[in-house]
Wavefront OBJ file of the C-alpha trace (Angstrom):
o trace
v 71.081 111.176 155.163
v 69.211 108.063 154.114
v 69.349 104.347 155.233
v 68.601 102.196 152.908
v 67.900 98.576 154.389
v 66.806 95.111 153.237
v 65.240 91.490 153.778
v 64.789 92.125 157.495
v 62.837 88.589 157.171
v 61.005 89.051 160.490
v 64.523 88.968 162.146
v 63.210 91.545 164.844
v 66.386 91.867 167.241
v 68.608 92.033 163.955
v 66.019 95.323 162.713
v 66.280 97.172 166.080
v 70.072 96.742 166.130
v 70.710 98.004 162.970
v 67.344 101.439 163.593
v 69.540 101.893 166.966
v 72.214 102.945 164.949
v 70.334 103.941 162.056
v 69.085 106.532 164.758
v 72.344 107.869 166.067
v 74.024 108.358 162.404
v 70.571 110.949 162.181
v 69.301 109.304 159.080
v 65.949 111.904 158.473
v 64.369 108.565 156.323
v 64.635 104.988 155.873
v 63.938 103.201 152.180
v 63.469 99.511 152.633
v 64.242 97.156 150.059
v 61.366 94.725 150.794
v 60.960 91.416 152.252
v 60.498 92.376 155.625
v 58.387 88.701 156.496
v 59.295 85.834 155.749
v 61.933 83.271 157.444
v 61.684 84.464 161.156
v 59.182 84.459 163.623
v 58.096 88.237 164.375
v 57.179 89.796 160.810
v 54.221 91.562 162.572
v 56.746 93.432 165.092
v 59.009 94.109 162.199
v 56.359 95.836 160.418
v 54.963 97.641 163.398
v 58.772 98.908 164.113
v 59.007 100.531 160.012
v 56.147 102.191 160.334
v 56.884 103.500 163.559
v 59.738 104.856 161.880
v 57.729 106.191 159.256
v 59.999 103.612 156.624
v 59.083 103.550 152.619
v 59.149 99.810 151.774
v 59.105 98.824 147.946
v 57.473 94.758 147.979
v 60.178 92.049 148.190
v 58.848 88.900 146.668
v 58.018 87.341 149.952
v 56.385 90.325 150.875
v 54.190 89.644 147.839
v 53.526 85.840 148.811
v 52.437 87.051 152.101
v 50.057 90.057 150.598
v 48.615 88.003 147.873
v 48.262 84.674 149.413
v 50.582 82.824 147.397
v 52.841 79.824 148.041
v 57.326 80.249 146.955
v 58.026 78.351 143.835
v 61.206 77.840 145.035
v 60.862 76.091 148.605
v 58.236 74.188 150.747
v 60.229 75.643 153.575
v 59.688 79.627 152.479
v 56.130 78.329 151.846
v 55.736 76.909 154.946
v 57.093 79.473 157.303
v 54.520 81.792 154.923
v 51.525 79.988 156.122
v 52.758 80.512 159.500
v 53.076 84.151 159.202
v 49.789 84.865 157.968
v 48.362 83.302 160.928
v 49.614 85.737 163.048
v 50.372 89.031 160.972
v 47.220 91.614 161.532
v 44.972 92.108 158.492
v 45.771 95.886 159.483
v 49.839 94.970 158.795
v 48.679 93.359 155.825
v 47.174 96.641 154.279
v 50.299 98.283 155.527
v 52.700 96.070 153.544
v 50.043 96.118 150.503
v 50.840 99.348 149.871
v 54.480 98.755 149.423
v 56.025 100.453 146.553
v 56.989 98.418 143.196
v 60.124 100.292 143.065
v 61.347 104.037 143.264
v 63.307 106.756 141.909
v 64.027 110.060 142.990
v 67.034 112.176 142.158
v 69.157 110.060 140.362
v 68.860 107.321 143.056
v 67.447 104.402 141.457
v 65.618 101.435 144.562
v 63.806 97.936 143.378
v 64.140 94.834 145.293
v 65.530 92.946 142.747
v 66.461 94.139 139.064
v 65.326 97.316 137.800
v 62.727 95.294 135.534
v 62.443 92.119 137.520
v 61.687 92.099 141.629
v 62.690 88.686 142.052
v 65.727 88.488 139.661
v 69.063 88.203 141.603
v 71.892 90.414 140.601
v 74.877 88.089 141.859
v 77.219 89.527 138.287
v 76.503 92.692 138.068
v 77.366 94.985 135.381
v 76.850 98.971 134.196
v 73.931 97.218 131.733
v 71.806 96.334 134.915
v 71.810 100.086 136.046
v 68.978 102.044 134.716
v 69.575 104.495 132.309
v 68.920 107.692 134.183
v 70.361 106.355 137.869
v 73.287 107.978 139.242
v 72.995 105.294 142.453
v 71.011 101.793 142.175
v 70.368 100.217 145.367
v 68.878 96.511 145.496
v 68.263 93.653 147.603
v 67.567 90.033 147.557
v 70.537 88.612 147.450
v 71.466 89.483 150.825
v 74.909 90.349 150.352
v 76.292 93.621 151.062
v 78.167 95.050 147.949
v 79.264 98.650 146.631
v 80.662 98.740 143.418
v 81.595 101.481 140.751
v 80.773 101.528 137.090
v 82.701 105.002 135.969
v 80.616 107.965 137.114
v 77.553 105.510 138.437
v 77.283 103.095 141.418
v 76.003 99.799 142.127
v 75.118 99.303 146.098
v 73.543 96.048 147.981
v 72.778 97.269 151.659
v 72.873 93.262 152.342
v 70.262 91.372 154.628
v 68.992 92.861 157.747
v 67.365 89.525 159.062
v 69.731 87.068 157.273
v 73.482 87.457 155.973
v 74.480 85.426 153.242
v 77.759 87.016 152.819
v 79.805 84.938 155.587
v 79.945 88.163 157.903
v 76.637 87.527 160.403
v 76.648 90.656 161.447
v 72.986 92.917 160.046
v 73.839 94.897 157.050
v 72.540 98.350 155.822
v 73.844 101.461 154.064
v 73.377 104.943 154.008
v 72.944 107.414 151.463
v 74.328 111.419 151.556
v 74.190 113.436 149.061
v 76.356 111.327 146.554
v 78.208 108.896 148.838
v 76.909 105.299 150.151
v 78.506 104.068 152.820
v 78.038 100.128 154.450
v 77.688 99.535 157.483
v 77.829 95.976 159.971
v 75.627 95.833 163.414
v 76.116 92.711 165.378
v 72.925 91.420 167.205
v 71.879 88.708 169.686
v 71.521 85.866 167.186
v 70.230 83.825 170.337
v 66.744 86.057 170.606
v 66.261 84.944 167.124
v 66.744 82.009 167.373
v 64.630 81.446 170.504
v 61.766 83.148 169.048
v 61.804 80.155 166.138
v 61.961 77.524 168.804
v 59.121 79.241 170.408
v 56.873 79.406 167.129
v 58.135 75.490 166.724
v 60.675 75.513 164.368
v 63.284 73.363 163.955
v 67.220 74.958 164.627
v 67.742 74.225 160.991
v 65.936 77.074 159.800
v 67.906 79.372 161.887
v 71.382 78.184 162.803
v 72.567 79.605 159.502
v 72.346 83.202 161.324
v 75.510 82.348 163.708
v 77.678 82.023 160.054
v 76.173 84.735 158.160
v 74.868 81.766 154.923
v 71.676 80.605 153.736
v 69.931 78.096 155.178
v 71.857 74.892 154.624
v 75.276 76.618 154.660
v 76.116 78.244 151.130
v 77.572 81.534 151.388
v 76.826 83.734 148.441
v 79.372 86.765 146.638
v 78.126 89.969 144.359
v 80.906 90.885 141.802
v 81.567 92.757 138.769
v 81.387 91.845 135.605
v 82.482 93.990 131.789
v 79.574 94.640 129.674
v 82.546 93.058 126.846
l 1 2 3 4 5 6 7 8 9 10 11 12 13 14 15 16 17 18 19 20 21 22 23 24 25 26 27 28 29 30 31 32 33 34 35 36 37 38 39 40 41 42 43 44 45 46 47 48 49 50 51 52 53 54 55 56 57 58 59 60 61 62 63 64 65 66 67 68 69 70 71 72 73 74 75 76 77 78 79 80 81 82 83 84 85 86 87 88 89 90 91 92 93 94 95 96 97 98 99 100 101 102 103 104 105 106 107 108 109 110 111 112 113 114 115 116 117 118 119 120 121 122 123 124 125 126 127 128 129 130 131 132 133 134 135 136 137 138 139 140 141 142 143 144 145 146 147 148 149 150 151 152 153 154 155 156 157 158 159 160 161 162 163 164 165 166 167 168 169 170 171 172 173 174 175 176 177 178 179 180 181 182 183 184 185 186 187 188 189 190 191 192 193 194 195 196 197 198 199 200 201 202 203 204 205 206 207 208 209 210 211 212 213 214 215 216 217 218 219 220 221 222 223 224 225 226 227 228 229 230
């Protein structure tokens, strides 16, 4: 059995919820999704934890403004926070996350972090054109929301956010993978450890009250759904 998890964020107590019960389902691997920094105040710890657990991670597109020194296009926050991580992430985490995968196949299971041919595109409508040719299974991330959909013979999954929930359920999201069959799963965590540990690092609540309602920062709660190729 595989877990397959995503945008942990540096949301430590949300990861080691969800690798507790990774652990007692007896997952033999774990394929992350990317993003594990970014937003949250222990990327370092989240890193140290993967590789502990000897995790694959293919690069989320914060993982890549972190690795490569560059600032989000989309928000002075996500930039922000950024500049704060790389003052206290290791150079030796660094080279860890550096070596994340740009995407991977194996079997007929299809993982990227975004689109098959785009790591930062969002796949909110999703349709049997988005799933590469050859994939039985496509798992992706990014949009944190949890989804598992059906396109005849071929699936569609989400795992949804480890670190931050956007689907209006708060509880940390992953799924699993045996033989053919995905399954989701929901771990609730202390919300309060994260949230202290963003006070501590001097952020305001604003950046992490979102977390108690399962939304993005601000308040808007996202949906995945499925759309005809007609």
């Amino acid at each position: 059995m595989i877990a397959v998890i995503s945008d942990i964020h540096g949301n430590l107590p949300a990861l080691q919820a969800v690798l507790q019960t990774v652990s007692s389902l007896g997952c033999a691997r774990i394929i992350s999704l990317g993003d594990i920094v970014g937003y949250y105040a222990q990327p370092g710890e989240c890193i140290d934890l993967l590789r502990e657990y000897g995790a694959v991670n293919i690069m989320g597109n914060h993982d890549g403004y972190l690795v490569n020194g560059t600032a989000c296009p989309r928000s002075k926050m996500v930039a922000d926070i950024m500049d704060y991580q790389r003052g206290i992430i290791s150079a030796e985490q660094v080279r860890w996350l550096a070596e994340s995968l740009p995407s991977l196949a194996e079997d007929g299971n299809y993982f990227a972090h975004g689109s098959w041919l785009d790591s930062d595109e969002y796949l909110y409508r999703v349709s049997a054109a988005h799933i590469p040719q050859d994939a039985i299974n496509f798992f992706t991330g990014h949009t944190h929301v949890q989804a598992l959909l059906e396109f005849g013979s071929r699936k569609y999954c989400n795992p949804g956010a480890v670190g931050q929930p956007r689907d209006g359920d708060p509880r940390a999201a992953f799924a699993t993978l045996s033989g053919n069959e995905i399954a989701l799963y929901r771990v609730a965590y202390d919300i309060e450890q994260t949230v202290f540990a963003m006070r501590k690092a001097g952020f305001p609540d604003r950046y992490s009250e979102n977390l108690y309602i399962g939304a993005q920062i601000g308040g808007r709660v996202d949906k995945i759904v499925s759309i005809s190729e007609s």
